[in-house]
LOZAKOL-344298 format. One record per residue (C-alpha): x, y, z; residue in one letter; residue number from 1. Coordinates in pm, whole numbers, plus 50000, padded with zeros to 5 digits. Layout:
N
X, Y, Z, a, NUM .
...
! end
This chain:
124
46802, 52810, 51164, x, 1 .
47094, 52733, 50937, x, 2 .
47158, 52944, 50608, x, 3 .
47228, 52859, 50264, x, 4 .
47607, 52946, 50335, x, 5 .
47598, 52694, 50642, x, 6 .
47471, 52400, 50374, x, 7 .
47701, 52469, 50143, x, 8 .
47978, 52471, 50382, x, 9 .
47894, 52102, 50526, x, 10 .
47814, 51937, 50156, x, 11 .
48165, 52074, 50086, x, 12 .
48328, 51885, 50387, x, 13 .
48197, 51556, 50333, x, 14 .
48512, 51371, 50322, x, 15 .
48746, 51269, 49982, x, 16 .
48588, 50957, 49872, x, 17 .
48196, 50855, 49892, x, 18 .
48129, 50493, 49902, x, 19 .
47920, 50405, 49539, x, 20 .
47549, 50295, 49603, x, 21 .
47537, 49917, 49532, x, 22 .
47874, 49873, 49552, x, 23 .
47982, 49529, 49676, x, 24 .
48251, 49415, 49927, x, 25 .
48383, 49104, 49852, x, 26 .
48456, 48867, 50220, x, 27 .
48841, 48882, 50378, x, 28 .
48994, 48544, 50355, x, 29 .
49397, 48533, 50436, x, 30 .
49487, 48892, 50377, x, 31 .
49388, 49002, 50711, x, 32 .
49550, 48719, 50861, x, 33 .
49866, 48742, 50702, x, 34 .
49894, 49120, 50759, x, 35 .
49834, 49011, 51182, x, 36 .
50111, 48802, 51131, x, 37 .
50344, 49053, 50956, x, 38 .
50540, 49227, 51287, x, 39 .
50595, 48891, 51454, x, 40 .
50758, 48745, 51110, x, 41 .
50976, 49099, 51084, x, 42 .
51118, 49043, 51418, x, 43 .
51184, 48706, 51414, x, 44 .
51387, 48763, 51070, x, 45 .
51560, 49049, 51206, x, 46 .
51660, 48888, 51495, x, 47 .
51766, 48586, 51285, x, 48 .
52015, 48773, 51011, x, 49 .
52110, 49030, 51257, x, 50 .
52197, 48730, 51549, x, 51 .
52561, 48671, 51348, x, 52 .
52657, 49029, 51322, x, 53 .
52571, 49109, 51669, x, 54 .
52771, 48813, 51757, x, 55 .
53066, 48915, 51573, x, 56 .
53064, 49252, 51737, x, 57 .
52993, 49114, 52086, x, 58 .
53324, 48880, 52051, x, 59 .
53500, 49106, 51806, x, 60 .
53405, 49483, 51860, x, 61 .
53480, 49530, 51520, x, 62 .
53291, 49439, 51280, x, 63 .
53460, 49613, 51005, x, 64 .
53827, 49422, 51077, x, 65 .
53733, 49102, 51088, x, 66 .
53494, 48881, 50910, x, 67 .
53372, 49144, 50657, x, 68 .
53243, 48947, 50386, x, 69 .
53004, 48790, 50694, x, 70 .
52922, 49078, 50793, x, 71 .
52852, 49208, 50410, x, 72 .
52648, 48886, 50327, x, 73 .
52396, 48914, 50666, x, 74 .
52348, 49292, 50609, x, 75 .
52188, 49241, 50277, x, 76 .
52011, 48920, 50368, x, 77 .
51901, 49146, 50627, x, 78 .
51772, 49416, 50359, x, 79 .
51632, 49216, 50143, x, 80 .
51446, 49060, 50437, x, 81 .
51299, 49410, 50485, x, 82 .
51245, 49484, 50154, x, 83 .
51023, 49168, 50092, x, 84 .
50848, 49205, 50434, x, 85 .
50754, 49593, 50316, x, 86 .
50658, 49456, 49985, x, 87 .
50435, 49175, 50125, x, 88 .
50229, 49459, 50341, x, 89 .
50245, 49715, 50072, x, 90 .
50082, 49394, 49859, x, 91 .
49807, 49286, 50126, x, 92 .
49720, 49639, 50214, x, 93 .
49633, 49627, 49810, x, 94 .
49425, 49345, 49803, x, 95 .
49247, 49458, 50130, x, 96 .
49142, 49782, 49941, x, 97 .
49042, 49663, 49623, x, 98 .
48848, 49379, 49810, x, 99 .
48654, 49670, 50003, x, 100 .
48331, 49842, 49906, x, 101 .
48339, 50126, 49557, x, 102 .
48449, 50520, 49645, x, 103 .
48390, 50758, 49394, x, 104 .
48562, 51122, 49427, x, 105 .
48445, 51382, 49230, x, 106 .
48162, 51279, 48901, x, 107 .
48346, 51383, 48591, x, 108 .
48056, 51503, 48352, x, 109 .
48125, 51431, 47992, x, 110 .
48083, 51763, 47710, x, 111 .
47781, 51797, 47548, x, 112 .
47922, 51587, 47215, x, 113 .
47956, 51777, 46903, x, 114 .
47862, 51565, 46588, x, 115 .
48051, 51798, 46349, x, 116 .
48361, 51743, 46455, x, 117 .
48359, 51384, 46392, x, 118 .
48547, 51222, 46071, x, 119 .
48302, 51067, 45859, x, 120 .
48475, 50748, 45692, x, 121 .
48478, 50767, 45302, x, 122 .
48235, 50574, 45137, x, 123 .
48389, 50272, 44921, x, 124 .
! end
């Protein structure tokens, strides 16, 4: 036979978030299959603005002697590739959430509301 301690202890654990009674989840449509596609479009791109630099080197072995304004312009095409990539997931994972069912955390109870404290407007 469990105690009152024990009770306490597992209502306490019951996670962060509780999912809201009634709460409705709203159907998937291309976030999910945009998000598949995500790793397959980060390695293509990579390998696509990282192809003439690797090149360079390969021929070169220096990539800071020759060709550096080459080399400049396909490193940040190559960051801003990532950074829009990153953005796009950061964006879907978004939607995906907010299309999901209600959580609540903890209730925040409203004080009992004191009607003297209120301004009373002055009569014209």
């Amino acid at each position: 036979m469990r105690s009152k301690c024990d009770k306490s202890a597992v209502e306490l654990s019951m996670g962060i978030l509780n999912k809201l009674p009634n709460s409705v989840r709203y159907p998937s449509h291309k976030e999910w299959q945009l998000l598949k596609k995500l790793p397959k479009w980060w390695l293509l791109g990579t390998l696509l603005f990282a192809a003439p630099i690797m090149y360079t080197w390969w021929q070169q072995g220096d990539l800071l002697a020759q060709n550096l304004e080459r080399t400049s312009l396909f490193l940040g095409l190559l960051f801003t590739f990532w950074f829009f990539i990153g953005a796009l997931m950061i964006g879907l994972l978004v939607i995906i959430i907010m299309k999901g069912p209600g959580y609540v955390a903890d209730p925040y109870y409203l004080p009992k509301e004191d009607k003297s404290l209120e301004i009373n407007p002055p009569d014209h």
